[in-house]
C-alpha positions, 0 to 999 in steps of 0.5 A: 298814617292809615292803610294803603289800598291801590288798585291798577286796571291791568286788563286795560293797560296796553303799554307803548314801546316807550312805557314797557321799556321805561318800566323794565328799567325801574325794577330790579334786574332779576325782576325784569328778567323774571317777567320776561319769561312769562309766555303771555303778554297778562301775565307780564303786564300784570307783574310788571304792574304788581313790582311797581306798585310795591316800589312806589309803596317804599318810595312814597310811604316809607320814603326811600328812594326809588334807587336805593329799594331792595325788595325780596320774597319770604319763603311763602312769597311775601314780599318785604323791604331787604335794606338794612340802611334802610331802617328808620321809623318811617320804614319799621313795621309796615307790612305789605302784599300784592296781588294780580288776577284777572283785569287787576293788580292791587295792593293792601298795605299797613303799619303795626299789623300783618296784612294780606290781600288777593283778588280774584275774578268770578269764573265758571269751572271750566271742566266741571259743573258747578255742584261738582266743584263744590263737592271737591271743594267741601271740605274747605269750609264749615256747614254754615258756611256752605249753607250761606253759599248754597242759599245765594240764588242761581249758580253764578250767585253761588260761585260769587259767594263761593269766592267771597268766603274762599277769598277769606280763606287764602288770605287767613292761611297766607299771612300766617293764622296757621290752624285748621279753618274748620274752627273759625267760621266767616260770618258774610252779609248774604247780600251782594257787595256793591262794586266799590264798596268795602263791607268789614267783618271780624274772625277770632283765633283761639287757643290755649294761651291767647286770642288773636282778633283778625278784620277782613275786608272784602270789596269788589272791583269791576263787578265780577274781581273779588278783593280780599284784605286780612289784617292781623297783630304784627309778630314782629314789631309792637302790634296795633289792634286790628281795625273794629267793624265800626271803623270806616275801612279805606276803599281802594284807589285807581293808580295810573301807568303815570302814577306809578313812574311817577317817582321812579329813577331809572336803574339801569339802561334802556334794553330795546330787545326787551320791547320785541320780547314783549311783542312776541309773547301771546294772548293768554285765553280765558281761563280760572285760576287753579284752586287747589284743595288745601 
C-alpha cells in the first residue's frame, strides 16, 4: 500500500450550521471541547479539518471503524492509533501526522517508516527586516545552506528559500533524527517549485554505530504554502527502506468537507450551542507564524 498525502483548503471552508454541528459530533468529545476554545474562527476550522483527516485516515486505510478511533498525542504531539483491540495487520506500522497554517490542512502518511509533515505560508517578518531575521535565524543552518538562500533573488525569493530549508529543518528534529542539524546539510534545487509539484532529496544520519538514510519531499500548495514530508526507518516496527530519488514520490490529494464525513458516524448528539460558540469567535488577522530559534 503506498503513501497517504491529503491536502484540505481551510482557508476556503466556510462551514454551515449544519456542517459545524455534524463535525463536532464526529471527534472526540475532548477534541471538540479543545477546538471550542480556540479565540479564532481559522484557527477552529483548521483543527477541526486536521482531526477529520486523521479519523478518515484510520477508517479508510486501517479500517477501523470511524466509532471505535481512539486517537491520542505522544509527548512531542504526534498523533497515534491508542486502540489495543485495535491491532491487526492493516493497523500495525502506519505512521502518521498532521498539519495546519495558513489556507491548509494536510496530512502525510506511511506504513513501515516514520513520517512527519508540516506546512507552512510564505510571510514577511512582521517586526523586523528581513536581513534582520536572518541574522537571528543564522545559526540554524549551514554556510552553504544560507549561501543557496542568499543566492535566491529578491527578498521575498530569499524567504521563499528560507522556508524550504526551514521546512526541512522542523520536520528532521520533529520526527525524531535527534542530532545538531549543523551535520547534515540539505542539498535544494535553487530553482523554484512548480505549484503542485513534488521535488525529492536525500539526508544522511551518521554516527558511531549506523546510518540512517532519511527522503524529504517538498511541494507547494497555493503558491506561497510550503509542505514538508520526512520520511525515516520506523524504530518500532520492521522498517522499509526510505523511498530513493528516483522514485516517483505521491502528490497530495484535495479532500472536500464531503470526503472527509464521508465515512464518519456520529458519536455523540447534536450540540446547538456549539454553532453559536462558533458564530462568536473573530477573524484571526494576518500574521507569521512564530519561529522559534532551536
Amino acid at each position: 500500500m503506498g503513501g497517504v498525502r491529503w491536502a484540505f483548503r481551510c482557508g476556503s471552508w466556510t462551514p454551515s450550521r449544519s456542517e459545524w454541528l455534524l463535525a463536532a459530533r464526529c471527534v472526540q468529545r475532548e477534541e471538540k471541547q479543545r477546538i471550542g476554545q480556540f479565540m479564532f474562527a481559522k484557527d477552529a476550522k483548521s483543527a477541526m479539518a486536521g482531526r477529520l483527516l486523521l479519523r478518515r485516515l484510520v477508517c479508510d486505510r486501517m479500517g477501523v471503524p470511524w466509532s471505535d478511533i481512539r486517537l491520542e498525542r505522544s509527548p512531542r504531539g504526534k498523533p497515534y492509533l491508542a486502540n489495543p483491540a485495535c491491532s491487526s495487520p492493516e493497523t500495525m506500522g502506519w505512521s502518521f501526522n498532521i498539519s495546519h497554517q495558513g489556507d491548509y490542512a494536510v496530512l502525510a502518511a506511511e506504513q513501515g517508516l516514520q513520517v512527519g509533515v508540516d506546512v507552512m505560508k510564505t510571510t514577511m517578518p512582521g517586526s523586523t527586516s528581513v536581513p534582520e531575521f536572518f541574522r537571528i535565524m543564522t545559526r540554524q543552518f549551514t554556510d552553504y545552506e544560507w549561501s543557496v538562500i542568499r543566492r535566491a533573488g529578491s527578498e521575498w525569493e530569499q524567504l521563499t528559500m528560507f522556508y524550504r530549508h526551514w521546512e526541512s529543518f522542523i520536520k528532521a528534529i520533529g520526527t525524531g533524527l535527534g542530532f545538531n542539524l549543523q551535520r547534515a546539510e540539505f542539498h535544494l534545487s535553487p530553482e523554484p517549485i512548480a505549484e503542485g509539484k513534488v521535488c525529492r532529496r536525500t539526508t544522511m544520519h551518521l554516527d558511531e554505530e549506523e546510518e540512517e538514510v532519511w527522503a524529504f519531499e517538498e511541494t507547494v500548495l497555493g503558491k506561497d504554502h510550503h509542505v514538508a514530508v520526512a520520511l525515516g526507518p520506523s524504530h518500532t516496527v520492521r522498517s522499509v527502506p526510505p523511498p530513493a530519488l528516483t522514485d516517483p514520490p505521491p502528490s497530495f490529494t484535495f479532500l472536500s468537507f464531503s470526503d472527509l464525513i464521508s465515512m464518519a458516524t456520529p458519536l455523540f448528539e447534536e450540540d446547538s450551542a456549539y454553532w453559536e460558540n462558533f458564530q462568536k469567535k473573530a477573524e484571526a488577522p494576518e500574521r507569521q507564524r512564530l519561529i522559534a530559534t532551536v
